[in-house]
N, C-alpha and C positions, 0 to 999 in steps of 0.2 A: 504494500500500500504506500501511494506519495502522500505529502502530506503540505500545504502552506498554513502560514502562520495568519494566528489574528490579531488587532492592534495591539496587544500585547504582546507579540511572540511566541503564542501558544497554537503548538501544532493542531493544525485539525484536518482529518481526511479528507485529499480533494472527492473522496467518494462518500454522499454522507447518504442517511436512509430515510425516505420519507413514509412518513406510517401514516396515512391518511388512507391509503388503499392497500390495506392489512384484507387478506381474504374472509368472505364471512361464510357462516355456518346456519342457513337462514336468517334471520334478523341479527344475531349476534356476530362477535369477530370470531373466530377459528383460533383462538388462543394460543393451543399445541402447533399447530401449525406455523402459528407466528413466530411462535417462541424459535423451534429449530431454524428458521430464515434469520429470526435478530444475532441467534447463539453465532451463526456462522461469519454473519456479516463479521461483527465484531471481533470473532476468531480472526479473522484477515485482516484486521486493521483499522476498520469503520470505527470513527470514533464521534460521528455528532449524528444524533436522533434526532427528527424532527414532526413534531404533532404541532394541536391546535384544540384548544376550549371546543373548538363545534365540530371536528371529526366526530363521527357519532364512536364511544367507547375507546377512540384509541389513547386518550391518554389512560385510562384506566386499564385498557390492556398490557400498556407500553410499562408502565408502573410496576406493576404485577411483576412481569417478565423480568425488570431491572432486580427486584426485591427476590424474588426466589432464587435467583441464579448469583446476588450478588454481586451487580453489576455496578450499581450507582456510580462510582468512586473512578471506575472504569472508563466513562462516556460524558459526552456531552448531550446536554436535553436541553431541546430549544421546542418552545411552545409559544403559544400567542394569545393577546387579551384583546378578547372579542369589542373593540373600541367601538363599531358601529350599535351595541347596545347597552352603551354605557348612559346615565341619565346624571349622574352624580358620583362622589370623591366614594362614598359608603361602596356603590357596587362594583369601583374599580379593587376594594378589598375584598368583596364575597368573593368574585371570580377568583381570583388570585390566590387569596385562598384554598377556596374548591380545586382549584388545581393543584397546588401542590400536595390537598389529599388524594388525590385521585393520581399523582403520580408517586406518592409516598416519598416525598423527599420537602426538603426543608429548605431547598434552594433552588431556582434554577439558570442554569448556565448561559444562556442565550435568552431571555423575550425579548418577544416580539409587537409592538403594535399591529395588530393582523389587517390586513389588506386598506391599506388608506390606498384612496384613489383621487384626492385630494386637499391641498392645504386648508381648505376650512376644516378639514377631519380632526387635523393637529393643534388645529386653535382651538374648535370647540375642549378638546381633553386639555389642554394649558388653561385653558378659564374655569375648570377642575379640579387646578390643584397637580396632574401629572409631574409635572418637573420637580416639583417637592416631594410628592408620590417616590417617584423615580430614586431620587438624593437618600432619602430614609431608607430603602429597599436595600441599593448599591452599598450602604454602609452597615447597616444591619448584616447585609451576606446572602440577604437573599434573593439576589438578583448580581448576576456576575458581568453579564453584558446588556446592555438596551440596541435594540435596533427596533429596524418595522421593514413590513413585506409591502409590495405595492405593485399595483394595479393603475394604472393608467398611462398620462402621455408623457414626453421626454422632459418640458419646460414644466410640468407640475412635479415631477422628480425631484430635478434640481432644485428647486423652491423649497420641497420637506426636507431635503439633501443637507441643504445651508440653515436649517431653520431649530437646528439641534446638534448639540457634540454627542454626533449619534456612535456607537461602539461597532456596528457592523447593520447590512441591509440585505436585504433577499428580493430578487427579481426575477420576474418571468425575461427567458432569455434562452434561445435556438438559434441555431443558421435562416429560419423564415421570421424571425424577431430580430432580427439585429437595428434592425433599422425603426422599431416601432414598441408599446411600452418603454422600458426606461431607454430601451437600448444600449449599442455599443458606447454612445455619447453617456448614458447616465454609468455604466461600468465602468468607463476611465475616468469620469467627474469625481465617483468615491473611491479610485483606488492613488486618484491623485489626494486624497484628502486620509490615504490612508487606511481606510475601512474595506474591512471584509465582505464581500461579495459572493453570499450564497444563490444559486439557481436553481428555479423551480421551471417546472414545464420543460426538460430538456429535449425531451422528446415530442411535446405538445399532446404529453397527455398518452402516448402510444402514437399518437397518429403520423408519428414522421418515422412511423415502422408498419404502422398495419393499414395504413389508409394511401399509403404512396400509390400515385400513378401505375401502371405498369411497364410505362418507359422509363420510369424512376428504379423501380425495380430490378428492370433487366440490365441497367447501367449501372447498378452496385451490384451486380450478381458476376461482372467481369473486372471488378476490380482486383488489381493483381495482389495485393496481398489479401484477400479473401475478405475482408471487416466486412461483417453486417450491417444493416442500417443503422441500426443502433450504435455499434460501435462509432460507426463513422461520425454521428451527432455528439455521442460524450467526448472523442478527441478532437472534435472541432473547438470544440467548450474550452478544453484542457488545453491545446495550444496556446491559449488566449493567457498570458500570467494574470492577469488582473481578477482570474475567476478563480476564488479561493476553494467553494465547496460547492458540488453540482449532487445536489437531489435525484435519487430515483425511489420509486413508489415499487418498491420490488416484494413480488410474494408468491416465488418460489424458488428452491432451493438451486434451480439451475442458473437462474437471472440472478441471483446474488453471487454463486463462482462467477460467471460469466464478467459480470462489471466489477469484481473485484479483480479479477484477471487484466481486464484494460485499464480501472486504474493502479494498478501495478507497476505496470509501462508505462502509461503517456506521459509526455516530457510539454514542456512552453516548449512552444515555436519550431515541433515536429512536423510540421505540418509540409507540406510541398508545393511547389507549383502545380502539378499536377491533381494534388490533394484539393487545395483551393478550386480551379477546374472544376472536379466532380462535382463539389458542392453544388459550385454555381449553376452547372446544367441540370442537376438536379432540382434545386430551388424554380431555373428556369420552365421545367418541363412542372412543376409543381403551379407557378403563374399563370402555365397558359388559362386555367381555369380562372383566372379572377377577375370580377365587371368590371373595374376601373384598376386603371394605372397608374395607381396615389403609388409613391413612393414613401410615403410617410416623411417627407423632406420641413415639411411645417411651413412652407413660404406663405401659406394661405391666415395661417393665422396670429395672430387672435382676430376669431370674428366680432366683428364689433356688436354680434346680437349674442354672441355665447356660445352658436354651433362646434361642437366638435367634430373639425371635418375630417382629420386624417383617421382619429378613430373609429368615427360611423364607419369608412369606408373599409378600412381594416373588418371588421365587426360585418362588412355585406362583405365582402370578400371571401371571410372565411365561413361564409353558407353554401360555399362555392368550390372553392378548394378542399372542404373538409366536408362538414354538413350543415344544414339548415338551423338545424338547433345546436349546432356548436355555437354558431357566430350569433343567434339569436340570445343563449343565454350569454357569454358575452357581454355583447350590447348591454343587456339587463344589468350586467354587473358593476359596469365600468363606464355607463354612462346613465342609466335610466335612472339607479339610486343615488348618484350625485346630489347632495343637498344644494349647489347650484344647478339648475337641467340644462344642459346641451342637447338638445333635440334638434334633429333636421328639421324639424315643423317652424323653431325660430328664424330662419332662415326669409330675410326680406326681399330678397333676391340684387342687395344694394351693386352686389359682381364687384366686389372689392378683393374676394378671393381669387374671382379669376382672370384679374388683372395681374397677379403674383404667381400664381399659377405656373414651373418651369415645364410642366407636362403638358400642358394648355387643354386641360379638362372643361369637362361643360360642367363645373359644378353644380351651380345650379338644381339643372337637371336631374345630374345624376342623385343628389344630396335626396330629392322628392321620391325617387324611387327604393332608394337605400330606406329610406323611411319607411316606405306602401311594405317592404319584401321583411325586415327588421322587427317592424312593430306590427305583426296584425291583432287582431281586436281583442283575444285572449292577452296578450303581450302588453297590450295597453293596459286592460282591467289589472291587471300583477301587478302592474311596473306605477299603477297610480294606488291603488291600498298598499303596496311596500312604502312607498314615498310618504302616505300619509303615517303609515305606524313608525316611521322613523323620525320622521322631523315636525309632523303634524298632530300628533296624535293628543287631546284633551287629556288632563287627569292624570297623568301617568305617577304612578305609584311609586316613593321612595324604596329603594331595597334595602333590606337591613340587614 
């Protein structure tokens, strides 16, 4: 196993394991099953574990595992505090608490702020109390590192980026991301700032292994050193130095040899001219399916009504390249619950975007259909009672 360090010099597996998609056994996790996956990882060097308050059961599973086997002392446990339902200081301690019973330890290594997808997210918790929060935890011991995971575009990265002396961050981040959430620009913003750079989505979930083209397929099946698609997506990662720890959601015993085997190997800056190449025609023959040819470049915005344009499109795109309810939940995620909305519907048509425009898109246009295909009418009803129970909602009950 390699290993980079985090702002403090402390090794951590660039392979680390993500338990959010631990196999279940009917409604429950698969416990036993889990257990011999986490025993093995760890056996090979896997040293940071990572869950989340709303995985259903897995920190309570991940817990267990650590406790019976004796593990605690051994690993890093990075978990995250559900910030999107937080109402006040009191229930930022329930959670917090609750989880560290639920993972039976008394400290954790890594939190996280779980999925901000924008700077009001971090303000609301700073008018909270969090940074004070924060100070008392990190001194007390139990809390060893702060970051936060995130979900959205490049220029609201950088904003939460600079907006705290954060210890380390977690991003979605692939060869078909590079250019879009925080991307490569937000990956070298916090490695030039020193901060550890976890990846989630390496693989986009399986889909840049199970969902590939079949010209995608048959051009990594003559690749001369034999890597799988898989392979080929975690050493792209891994070339990169600035990506300290790449997440996989592994849960079975041959997919945990398997990517403990390539990160074993992979080195920064292995990569080839040729290597690169693959990528890219792979990437390419991956585009041909996408309606619009945003490059995610941002020249378009800020729209001056609030549209988020590169990632509507992103988000119709990938109904397209992947499936319908990939890009649609999505969308939901990372634009619809926005406490400010970015909706294609704001859209005055003032064509201030497609005057900036280096693609010379019909924004416009296209923004209204991205809309019709994104939001249908179920999508709407969701995406406006989520909106309401989250920022709207009368009465809401102190937690104690």
């Amino acid at each position: 196993m390699k290993y980079r360090t985090d702002k403090y010099s402390q090794p951590i597996s660039i392979l680390g394991y993500g338990c959010m998609r631990f196999s279940r056994k009917g409604s429950s996790i698969d416990i036993d099953k889990a257990e011999k996956e986490i025993l093995l990882a760890v056996e090979s060097g896997v040293n940071y574990l990572d869950t989340a308050y709303i995985y259903p059961g897995s920190e309570a599973c991940l817990g267990e595992i650590l406790s019976r086997n004796h593990l605690r002392e051994k690993v890093n446990v990075a978990t995250k505090l559900p910030q999107y339902l937080i109402r006040n200081r009191a229930a930022i301690d329930k959670y917090f608490a609750e989880q560290k019973s639920r993972l039976r330890t008394e400290y954790i290594d890594y939190y996280l702020m779980h999925m901000l997808t924008d700077i009001e997210a971090w303000e609301k918790l700073k008018k909270l109390g969090i940074e004070e929060w924060i100070r008392e935890k990190k001194e007390s011991g139990e809390i060893r590192n702060i970051g936060f995971s995130f979900h959205g575009n490049t220029d609201m990265f950088l904003k939460i980026l600079d907006a705290y002396d954060w210890d380390f961050c977690q991003i979605q981040y692939n060869y078909m991301d590079e250019n879009s959430q925080a991307g490569r620009k937000g990956l070298q913003a916090a490695a030039a700032k020193g901060i550890p750079v976890i990846i989630m989505e390496p693989l986009r979930g399986g889909k840049l292994v199970d969902l590939l083209p079949e010209r995608a397929k048959r051009l990594i099946a003559k690749d001369p050193k034999k890597r799988s698609a898989a392979e080929l997506a975690f050493r792209w990662l891994w070339d990169q130095p600035e990506v300290t720890c790449v997440l996989s959601g592994m849960n079975s015993l041959e997919m945990v040899e398997e990517n403990c085997r390539i990160a074993s190997e992979a080195e920064a800056g292995e990569f080839t001219r040729g290597d690169h190449a693959a990528i890219e025609k792979i990437r390419n023959i991956i585009n041909e399916k996408i309606r619009v040819g945003c490059t995610g470049c941002g020249y378009c915005m800020p729209c001056p009504h609030g549209v988020d344009i590169p990632l509507t499109f992103r988000c119709y795109n990938e109904m397209y390249t992947e499936k319908k309810g990939v890009g649609r939940r999505e969308y939901a995620q990372v634009v619809a619950l926005r406490k400010d909305p970015a909706f294609a519907t704001q859209c005055v048509a003032c064509g201030r975007c497609e005057k900036h425009c280096p693609q010379h898109l019909s924004i416009i246009e296209e923004l209204k259909q991205a809309d019709k295909e994104l939001r249908p009418f179920y999508y709407r009803v969701y995406s406006t009672a989520a909106r309401w129970f989250l920022y709207n909602r009368p009465g809401v009950k102190k937690l104690k």
